[in-house]
C-alpha positions as CSV (number, residue, x, y, z in Angstrom):
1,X,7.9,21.8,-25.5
2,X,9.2,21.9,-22.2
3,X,9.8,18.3,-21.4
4,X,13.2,18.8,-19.8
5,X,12.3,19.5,-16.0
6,X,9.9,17.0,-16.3
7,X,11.8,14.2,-16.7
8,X,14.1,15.0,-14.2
9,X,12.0,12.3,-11.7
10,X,11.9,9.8,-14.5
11,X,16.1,9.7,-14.4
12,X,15.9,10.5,-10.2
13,X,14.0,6.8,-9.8
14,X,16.8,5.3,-12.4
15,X,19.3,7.0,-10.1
16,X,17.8,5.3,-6.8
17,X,17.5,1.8,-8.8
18,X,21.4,2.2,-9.2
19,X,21.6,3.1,-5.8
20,X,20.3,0.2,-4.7
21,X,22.4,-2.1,-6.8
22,X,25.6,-0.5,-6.0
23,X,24.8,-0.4,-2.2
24,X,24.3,-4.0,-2.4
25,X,26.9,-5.7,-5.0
26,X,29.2,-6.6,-1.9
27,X,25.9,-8.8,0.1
28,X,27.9,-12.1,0.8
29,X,24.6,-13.5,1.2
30,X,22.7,-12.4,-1.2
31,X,25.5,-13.1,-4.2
32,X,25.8,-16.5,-2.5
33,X,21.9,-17.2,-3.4
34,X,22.6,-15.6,-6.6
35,X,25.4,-17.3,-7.9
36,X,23.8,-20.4,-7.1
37,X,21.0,-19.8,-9.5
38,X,23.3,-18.7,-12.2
39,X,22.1,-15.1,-11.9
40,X,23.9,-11.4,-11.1
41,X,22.3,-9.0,-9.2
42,X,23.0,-6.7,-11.8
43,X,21.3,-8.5,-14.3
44,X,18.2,-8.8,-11.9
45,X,17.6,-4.8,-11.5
46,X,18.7,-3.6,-14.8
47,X,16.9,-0.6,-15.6
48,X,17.1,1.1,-19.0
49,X,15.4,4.3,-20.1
50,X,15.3,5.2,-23.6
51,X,14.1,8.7,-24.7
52,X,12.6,9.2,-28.1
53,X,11.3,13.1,-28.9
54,X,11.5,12.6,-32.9
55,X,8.0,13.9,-33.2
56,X,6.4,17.4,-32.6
57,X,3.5,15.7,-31.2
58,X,4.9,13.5,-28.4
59,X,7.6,12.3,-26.5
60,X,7.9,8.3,-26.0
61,X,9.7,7.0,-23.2
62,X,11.2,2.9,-22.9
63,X,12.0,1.8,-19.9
64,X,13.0,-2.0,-19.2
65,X,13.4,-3.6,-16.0
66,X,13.2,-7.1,-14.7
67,X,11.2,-8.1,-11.6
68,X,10.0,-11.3,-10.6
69,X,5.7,-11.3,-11.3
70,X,4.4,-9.4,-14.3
71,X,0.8,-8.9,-12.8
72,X,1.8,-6.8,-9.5
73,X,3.4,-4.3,-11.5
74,X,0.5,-3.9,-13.6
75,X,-1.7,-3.7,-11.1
76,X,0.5,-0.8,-9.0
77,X,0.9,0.8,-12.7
78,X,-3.1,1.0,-13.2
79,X,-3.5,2.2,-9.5
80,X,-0.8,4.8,-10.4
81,X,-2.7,5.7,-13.3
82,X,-5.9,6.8,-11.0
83,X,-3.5,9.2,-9.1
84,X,-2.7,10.5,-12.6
85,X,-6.1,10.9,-13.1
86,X,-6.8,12.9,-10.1
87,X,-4.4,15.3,-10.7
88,X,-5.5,16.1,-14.7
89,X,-8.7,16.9,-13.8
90,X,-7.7,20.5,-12.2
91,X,-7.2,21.2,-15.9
92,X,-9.4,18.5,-17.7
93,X,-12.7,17.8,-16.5
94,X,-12.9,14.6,-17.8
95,X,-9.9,11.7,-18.2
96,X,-11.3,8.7,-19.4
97,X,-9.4,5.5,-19.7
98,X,-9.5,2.6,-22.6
99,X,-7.8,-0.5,-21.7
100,X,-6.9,-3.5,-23.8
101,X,-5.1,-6.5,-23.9
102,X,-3.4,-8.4,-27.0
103,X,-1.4,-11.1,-26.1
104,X,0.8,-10.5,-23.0
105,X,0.7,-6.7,-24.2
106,X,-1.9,-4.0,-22.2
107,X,-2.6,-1.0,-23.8
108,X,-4.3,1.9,-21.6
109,X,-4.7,5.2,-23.3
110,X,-6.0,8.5,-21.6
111,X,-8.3,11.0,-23.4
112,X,-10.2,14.0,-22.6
113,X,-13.8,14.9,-22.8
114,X,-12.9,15.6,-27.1
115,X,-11.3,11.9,-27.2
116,X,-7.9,13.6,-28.1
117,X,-4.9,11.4,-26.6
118,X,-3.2,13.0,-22.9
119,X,-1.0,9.7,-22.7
120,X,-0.9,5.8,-23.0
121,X,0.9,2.8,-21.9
122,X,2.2,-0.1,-23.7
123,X,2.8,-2.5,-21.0
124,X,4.5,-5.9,-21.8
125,X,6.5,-8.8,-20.6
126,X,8.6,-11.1,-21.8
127,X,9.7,-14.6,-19.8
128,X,13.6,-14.1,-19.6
129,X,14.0,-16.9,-17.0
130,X,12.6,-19.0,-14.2
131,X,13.4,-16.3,-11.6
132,X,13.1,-13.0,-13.8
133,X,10.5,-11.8,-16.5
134,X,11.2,-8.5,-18.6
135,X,8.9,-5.4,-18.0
136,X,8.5,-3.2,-21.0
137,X,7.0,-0.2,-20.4
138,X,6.4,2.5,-23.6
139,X,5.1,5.7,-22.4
140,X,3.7,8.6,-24.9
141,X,3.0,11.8,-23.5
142,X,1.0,13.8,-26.1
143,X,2.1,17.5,-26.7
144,X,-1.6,18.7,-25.1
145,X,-0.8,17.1,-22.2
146,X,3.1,17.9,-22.5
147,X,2.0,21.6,-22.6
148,X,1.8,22.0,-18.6
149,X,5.4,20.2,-17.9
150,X,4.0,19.8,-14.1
151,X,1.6,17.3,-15.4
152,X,4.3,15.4,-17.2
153,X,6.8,15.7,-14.2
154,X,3.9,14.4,-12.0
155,X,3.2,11.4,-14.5
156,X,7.0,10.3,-14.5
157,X,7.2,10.8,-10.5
158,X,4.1,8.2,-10.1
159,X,4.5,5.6,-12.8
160,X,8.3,5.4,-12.1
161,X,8.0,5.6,-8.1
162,X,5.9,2.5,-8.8
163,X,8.7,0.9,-10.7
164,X,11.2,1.4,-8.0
165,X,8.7,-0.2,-5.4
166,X,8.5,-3.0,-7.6
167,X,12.3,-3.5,-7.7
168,X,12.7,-2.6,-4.3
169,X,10.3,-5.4,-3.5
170,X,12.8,-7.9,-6.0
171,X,15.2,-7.3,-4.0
172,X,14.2,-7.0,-0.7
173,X,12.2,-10.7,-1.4
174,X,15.5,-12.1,-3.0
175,X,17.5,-10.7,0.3
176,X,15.2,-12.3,2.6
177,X,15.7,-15.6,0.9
178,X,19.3,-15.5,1.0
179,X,18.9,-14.9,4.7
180,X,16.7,-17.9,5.0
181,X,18.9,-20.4,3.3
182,X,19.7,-22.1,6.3
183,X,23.8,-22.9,6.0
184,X,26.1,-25.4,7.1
185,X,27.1,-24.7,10.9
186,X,24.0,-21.6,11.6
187,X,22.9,-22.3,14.7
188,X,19.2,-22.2,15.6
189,X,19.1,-18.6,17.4
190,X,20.3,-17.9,13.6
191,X,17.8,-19.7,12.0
192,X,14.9,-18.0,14.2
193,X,16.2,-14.5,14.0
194,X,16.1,-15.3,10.5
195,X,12.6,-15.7,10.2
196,X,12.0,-12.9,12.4
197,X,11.8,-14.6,15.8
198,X,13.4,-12.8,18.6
199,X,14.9,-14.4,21.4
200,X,14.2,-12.3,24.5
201,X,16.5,-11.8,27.2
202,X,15.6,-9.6,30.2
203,X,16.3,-8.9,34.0
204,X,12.8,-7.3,34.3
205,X,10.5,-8.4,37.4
206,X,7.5,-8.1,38.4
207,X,7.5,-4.6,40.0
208,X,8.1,-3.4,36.1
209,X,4.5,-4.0,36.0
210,X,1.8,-1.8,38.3
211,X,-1.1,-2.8,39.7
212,X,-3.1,-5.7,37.9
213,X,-2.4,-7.8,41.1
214,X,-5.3,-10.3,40.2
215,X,-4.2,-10.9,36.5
216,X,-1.0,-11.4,37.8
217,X,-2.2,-14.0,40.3
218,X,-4.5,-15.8,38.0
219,X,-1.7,-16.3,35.1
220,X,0.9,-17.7,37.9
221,X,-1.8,-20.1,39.0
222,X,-3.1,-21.1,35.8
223,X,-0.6,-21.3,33.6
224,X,2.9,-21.1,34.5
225,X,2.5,-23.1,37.3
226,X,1.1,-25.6,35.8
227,X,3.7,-25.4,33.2
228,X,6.6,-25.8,35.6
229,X,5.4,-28.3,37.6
230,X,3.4,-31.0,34.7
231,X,4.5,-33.8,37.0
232,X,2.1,-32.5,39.9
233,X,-0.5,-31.7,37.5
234,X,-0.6,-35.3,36.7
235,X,-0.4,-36.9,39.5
236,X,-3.7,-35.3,40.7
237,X,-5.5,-35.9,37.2
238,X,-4.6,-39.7,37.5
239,X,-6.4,-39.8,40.6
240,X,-9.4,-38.1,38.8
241,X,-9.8,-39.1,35.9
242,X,-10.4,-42.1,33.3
243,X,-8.5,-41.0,30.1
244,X,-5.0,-38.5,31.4
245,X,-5.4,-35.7,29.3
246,X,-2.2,-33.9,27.8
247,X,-3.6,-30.6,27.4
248,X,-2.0,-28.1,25.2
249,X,0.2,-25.6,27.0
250,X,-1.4,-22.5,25.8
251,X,-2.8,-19.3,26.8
252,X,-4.8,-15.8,24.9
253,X,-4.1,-12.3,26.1
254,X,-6.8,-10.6,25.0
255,X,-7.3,-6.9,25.6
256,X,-6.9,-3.4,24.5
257,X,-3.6,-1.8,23.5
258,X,-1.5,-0.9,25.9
259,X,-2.6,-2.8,29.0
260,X,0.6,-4.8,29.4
261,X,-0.1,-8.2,27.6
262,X,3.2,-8.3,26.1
263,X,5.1,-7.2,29.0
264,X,3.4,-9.7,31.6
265,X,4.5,-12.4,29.5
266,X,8.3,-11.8,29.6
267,X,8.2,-10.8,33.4
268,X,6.0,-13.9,34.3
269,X,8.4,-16.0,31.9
270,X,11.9,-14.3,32.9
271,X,10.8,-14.4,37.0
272,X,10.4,-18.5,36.6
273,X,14.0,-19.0,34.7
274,X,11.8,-19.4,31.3
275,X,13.3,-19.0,27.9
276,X,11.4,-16.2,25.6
277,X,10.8,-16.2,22.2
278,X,9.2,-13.7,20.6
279,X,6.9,-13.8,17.0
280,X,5.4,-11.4,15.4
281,X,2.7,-13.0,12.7
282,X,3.4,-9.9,10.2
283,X,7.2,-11.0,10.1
284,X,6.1,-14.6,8.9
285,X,4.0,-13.5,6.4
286,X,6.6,-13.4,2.3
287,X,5.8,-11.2,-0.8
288,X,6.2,-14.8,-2.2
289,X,3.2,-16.9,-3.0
290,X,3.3,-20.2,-1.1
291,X,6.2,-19.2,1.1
292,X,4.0,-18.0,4.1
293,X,3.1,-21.5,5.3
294,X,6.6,-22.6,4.8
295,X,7.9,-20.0,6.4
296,X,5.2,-20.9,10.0
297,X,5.9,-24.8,9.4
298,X,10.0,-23.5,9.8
299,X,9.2,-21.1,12.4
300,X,7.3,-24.1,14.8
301,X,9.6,-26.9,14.3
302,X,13.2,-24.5,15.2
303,X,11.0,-23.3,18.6
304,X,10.1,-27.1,19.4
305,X,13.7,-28.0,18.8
306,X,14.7,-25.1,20.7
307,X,12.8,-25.9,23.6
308,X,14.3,-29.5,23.5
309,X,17.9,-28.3,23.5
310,X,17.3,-25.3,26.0
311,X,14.3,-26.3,28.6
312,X,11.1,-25.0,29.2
313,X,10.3,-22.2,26.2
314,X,7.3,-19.8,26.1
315,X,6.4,-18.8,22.4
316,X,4.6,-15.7,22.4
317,X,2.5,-15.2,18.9
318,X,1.8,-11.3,19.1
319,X,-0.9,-9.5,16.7
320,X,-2.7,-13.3,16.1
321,X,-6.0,-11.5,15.1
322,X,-3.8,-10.7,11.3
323,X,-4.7,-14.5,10.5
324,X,-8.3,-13.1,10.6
325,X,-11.1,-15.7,9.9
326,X,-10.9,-18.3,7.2
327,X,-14.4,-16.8,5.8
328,X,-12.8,-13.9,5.2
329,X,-9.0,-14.8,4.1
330,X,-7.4,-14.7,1.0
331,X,-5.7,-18.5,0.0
332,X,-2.6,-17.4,1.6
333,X,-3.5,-16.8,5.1
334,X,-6.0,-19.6,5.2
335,X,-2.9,-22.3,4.5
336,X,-1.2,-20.4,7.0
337,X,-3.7,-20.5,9.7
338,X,-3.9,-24.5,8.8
339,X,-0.3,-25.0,9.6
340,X,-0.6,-22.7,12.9
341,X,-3.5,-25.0,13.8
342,X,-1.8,-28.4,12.9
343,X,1.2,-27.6,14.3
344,X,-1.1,-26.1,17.6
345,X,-2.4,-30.0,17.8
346,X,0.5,-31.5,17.6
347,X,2.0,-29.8,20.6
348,X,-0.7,-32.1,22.8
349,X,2.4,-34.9,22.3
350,X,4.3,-35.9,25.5
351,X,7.6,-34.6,23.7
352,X,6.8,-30.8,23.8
353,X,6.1,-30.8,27.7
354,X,8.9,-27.8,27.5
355,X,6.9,-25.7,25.2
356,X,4.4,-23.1,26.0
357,X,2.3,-21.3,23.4
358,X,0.8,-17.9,24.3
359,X,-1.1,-15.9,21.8
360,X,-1.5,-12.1,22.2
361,X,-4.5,-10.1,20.1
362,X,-6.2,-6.5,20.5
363,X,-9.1,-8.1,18.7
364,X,-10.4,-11.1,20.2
365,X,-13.4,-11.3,17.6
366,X,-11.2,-11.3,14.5
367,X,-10.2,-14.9,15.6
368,X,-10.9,-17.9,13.5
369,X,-13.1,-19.7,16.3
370,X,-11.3,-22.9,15.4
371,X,-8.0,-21.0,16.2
372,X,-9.3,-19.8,19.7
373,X,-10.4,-22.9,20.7
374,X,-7.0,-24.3,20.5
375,X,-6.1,-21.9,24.1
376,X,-7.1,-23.4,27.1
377,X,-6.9,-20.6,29.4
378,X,-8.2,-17.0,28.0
379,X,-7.3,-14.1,29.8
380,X,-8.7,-10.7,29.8
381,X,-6.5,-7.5,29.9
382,X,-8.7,-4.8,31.1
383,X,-7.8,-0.9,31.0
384,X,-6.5,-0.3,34.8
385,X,-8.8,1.0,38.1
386,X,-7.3,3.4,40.1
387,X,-5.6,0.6,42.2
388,X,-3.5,-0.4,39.4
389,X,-2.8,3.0,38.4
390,X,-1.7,4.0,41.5
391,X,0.8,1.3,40.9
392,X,1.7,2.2,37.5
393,X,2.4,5.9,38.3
394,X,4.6,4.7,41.7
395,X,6.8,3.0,38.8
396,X,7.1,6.0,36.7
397,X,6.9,9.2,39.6
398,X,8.9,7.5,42.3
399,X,8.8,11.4,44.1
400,X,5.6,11.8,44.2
401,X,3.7,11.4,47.8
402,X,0.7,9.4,48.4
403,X,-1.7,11.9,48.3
404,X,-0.1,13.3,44.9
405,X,-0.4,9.5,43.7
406,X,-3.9,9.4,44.5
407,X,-4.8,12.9,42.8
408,X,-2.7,12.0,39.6
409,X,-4.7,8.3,39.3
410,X,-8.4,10.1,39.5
411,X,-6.9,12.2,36.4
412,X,-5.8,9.5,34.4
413,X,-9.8,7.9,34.6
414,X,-9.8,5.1,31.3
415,X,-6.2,5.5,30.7
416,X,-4.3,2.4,29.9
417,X,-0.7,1.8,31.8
418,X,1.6,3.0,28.2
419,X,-0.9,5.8,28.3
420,X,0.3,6.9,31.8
421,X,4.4,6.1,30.4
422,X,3.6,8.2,27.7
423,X,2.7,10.9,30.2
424,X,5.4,10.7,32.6
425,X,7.2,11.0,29.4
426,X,5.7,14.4,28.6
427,X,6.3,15.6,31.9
428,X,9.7,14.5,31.7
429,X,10.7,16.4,28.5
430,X,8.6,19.0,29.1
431,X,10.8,19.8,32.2
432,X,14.0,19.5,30.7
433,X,13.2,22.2,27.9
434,X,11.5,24.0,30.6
435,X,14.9,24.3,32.6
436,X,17.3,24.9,29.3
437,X,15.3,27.8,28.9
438,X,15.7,28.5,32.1
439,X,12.0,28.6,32.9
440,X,12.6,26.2,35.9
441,X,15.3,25.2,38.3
442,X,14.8,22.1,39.7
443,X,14.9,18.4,38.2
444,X,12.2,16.4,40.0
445,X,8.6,17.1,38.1
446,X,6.3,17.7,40.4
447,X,2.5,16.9,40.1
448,X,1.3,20.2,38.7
449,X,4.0,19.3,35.8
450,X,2.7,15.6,35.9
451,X,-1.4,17.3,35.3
452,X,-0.3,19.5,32.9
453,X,1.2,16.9,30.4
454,X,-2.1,14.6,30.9
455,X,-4.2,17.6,29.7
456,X,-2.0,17.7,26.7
457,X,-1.9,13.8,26.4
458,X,-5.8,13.6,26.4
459,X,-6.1,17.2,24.2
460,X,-4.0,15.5,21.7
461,X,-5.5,12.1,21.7
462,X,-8.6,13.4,21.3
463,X,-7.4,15.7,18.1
464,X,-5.5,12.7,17.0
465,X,-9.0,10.7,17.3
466,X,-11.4,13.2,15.5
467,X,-8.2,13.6,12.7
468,X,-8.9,9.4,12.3
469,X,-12.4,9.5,12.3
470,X,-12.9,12.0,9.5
471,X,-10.5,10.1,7.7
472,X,-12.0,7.6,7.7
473,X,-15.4,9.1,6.9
């Protein structure tokens, strides 16, 4: 039988695995963790293959790994073994499946429509530590599925691309946690990079930003100004009211992609001398159960202590909607949207006066309600008019003339201000291939160039849109 091609992906993913450990032997970091837990990377993603072909009738393949959770590779295995199943039925019309379980042992075995055996798995674990656990995986390919070596090849080139996922995802998990170990001496720009915070730095102003003049307006008035100057704010309220109030310093962007809610934030925060730190929800989320919530309790208290050793701090929480609604959320998320609330509250104390929390989301109705009720102001992004268009193209076509200005904004009706960038873009490159193929001789686009690139920005939108939707269909 010809089984030799078709294990060439089998020893290609043992190859890569080896890759991986010998790229990374040298991580200070990572062999620091290690060696503190009495473990060797090594030893973590061994990877043997053992090939057995003493039988006319199949060829049996070993392979041992180690990996920290038993049930995720089973479950990528099984979903591997539907792709399997896909592709066998161009030859056999029917693949059914038997699955069963004896002990910490699964047994799956394919057969077609006559019950004869294609394949099977013996899939089984074995505890080796309190970090590791042994994955045993026996694979029999049966000479009447052997018989077509693509189908074999294929086989080997899913099963064992999920392998290498799953030790990928070891060791990716185990780096990350050497890079959180906070050490002696690591200062706290260390410690928040480290969990995927970003301080931001910029000498971008307002005139990076067209248009939106009265979103502008409303976000100095109502919330940085406030911000700056808490001591005016309450000295009016203790001339108006019974109980002084320490509202949360908080604020929601909310609005389609593209309309400059990230951006407005660090001009608004770098034009008043405001520190900037950026977080991303995906980053805080860990491939480690229980280590989310951690991870948001770590993230909160460095900013807070930031802000006390720096000044006045904006933390901006961009894509907020992943947190999703608690109805809906798996365990994990909920206990992380519990500590983003708790530690929301107990910003309202006197002692985090420096601290400003702004939340971003495209999706304003995937909030948890008790999540948007923690942001006193809420303000709306909408897609520019032609004002703020005009505005937005003056930023990118500094050539163009008035009149041009106004002509190029009525052709970018419902555009958002990255879709105009985007353009200018286009019209930018377009130009420069233009004149290396000496198909034009000057360098400043001009507004035909500008009208030709938004047909081909909307053409291509809207390709890219129907391409989506029948996807999705």
């Amino acid at each position: 039988m010809a089984f030799a091609k078709s294990l060439d992906s089998l020893y290609t993913s043992k190859k890569e695995i080896d890759d991986i450990i010998s790229g990374n032997l040298k991580n200070e970091n990572l062999n620091r963790l290690l060696k503190s837990r009495n473990l060797k990377l090594e030893d973590i993603l061994k990877n043997e293959i053992e090939v057995r072909n003493d039988s006319p009738e199949w060829l049996a393949i070993s392979t041992g790994y180690k990996t920290r959770y038993f049930e995720p590779n089973l479950a990528d295995i099984i979903d591997g073994i539907q792709e399997i199943k896909e592709f066998s039925q161009s030859t056999y019309k029917t693949v059914k499946f038997d699955l069963s379980k004896k002990g910490d042992t699964y047994h799956i075995y394919a057969l077609d429509d006559k019950n004869d055996f294609l394949f099977s798995f013996n899939i089984s674990k074995n505890k080796s530590s309190d970090e590791m656990t042994d994955i045993f995986l026996y694979t029999i390919i049966y000479k009447k599925f052997a018989e077509n070596p693509s189908f074999s090849r294929e086989l080997f080139t899913v099963i064992n691309g999920k392998i290498l996922k799953q030790v990928e995802k070891t060791y990716s998990n185990i780096l990350v946690e050497g890079q959180n170990s906070v050490e002696e001496g690591s200062t706290l720009t260390d410690q928040l990079k480290n969990l995927g915070l970003e301080i931001y730095q910029s000498d971008i102003n307002m005139h990076s930003i067209g248009g939106y003049q009265d979103i502008k307006d409303r976000i100095e008035r109502e919330i940085f100004t406030p911000f700056m100057h808490k001591d005016i704010l309450n000295s009016i309220r203790k001339l108006t009211r019974t109980n002084l109030k320490n509202d949360l310093n908080s604020a929601l962007f909310y609005g389609e992609p593209g309309t400059g809610k990230t951006m407005m934030a660090k001009v608004i925060s770098n034009e008043n001398k405001l520190n900037f730190i950026y977080m991303n929800i995906s980053q805080i989320y860990s491939h480690w159960y229980g280590d989310s919530p951690k991870r948001m309790e770590s993230a909160f208290e460095l900013v807070k202590e930031y802000s006390k050793q720096n000044g006045k701090t904006v933390l901006f929480i961009d894509e907020i909607d992943s947190l999703g609604n608690r109805q809906y959320n798996s365990s994990e998320s909920n206990k992380v949207l519990n500590v983003l609330l708790t530690k929301l509250s107990g910003i309202k104390s006197e002692e985090n006066d420096d601290l400003l929390l702004i939340g971003c989301t495209n999706l304003i109705d995937s909030l948890d309600q008790a999540l948007l009720s923690r942001f006193k102001s809420r303000v709306y992004f909408r897609k520019p008019n032609e004002e703020d268009r005009k505005e937005i193209i003056r930023t990118y076509s500094q050539k163009l003339t008035p009149d041009e200005i106004s002509l190029f904004a009525k052709k970018t009706d419902d555009l958002t201000g990255r879709d105009i960038e985007s353009i200018a873009s286009i019209t930018e490159e377009n130009l420069a291939y233009d004149i290396a193929n000496k198909k034009k001789d000057y360098y400043t686009p001009k507004l035909e160039d500008y009208l030709k690139a938004a047909g081909l920005f909307r053409e291509h939108s809207a390709e890219e849109k129907k391409k989506n939707s029948g996807m999705y269909m």
